[in-house]
C-alpha positions, 0 to 999 in steps of 0.5 A: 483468507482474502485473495485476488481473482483473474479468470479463474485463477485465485491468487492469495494475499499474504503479508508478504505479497501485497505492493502498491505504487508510490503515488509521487515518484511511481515505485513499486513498493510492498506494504502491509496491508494489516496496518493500512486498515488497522484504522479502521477508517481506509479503503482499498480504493481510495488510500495511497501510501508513499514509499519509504524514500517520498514519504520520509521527503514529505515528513521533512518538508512538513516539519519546515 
């Protein structure tokens, strides 16, 4: 079980509590964590994931 920590409150992180922030347009999205690191090659720190919306932008772009 992993969990967060404030003071002296533990809040457990569950699949279905787990969000980020786009890092383009800033939204609050949840991801699934289990799939982030699934890799086995990210880190909680330094990975960012783009939203649905930006994301699939971003994959249009790519393709021009």
């Amino acid at each position: 079980m992993f969990y967060i920590k404030i003071g002296k409150k533990k809040r457990n992180l569950r699949e279905d509590n787990i969000y980020t922030r786009c890092p383009i347009c800033g939204r609050e999205h949840a991801v699934d964590l289990q799939e982030i690191l699934k890799g086995g090659d990210a880190d909680l720190y330094g990975t960012s994931v783009y939203c649905p919306e930006c994301s699939e932008r971003q994959k249009a772009s790519d393709n021009l």
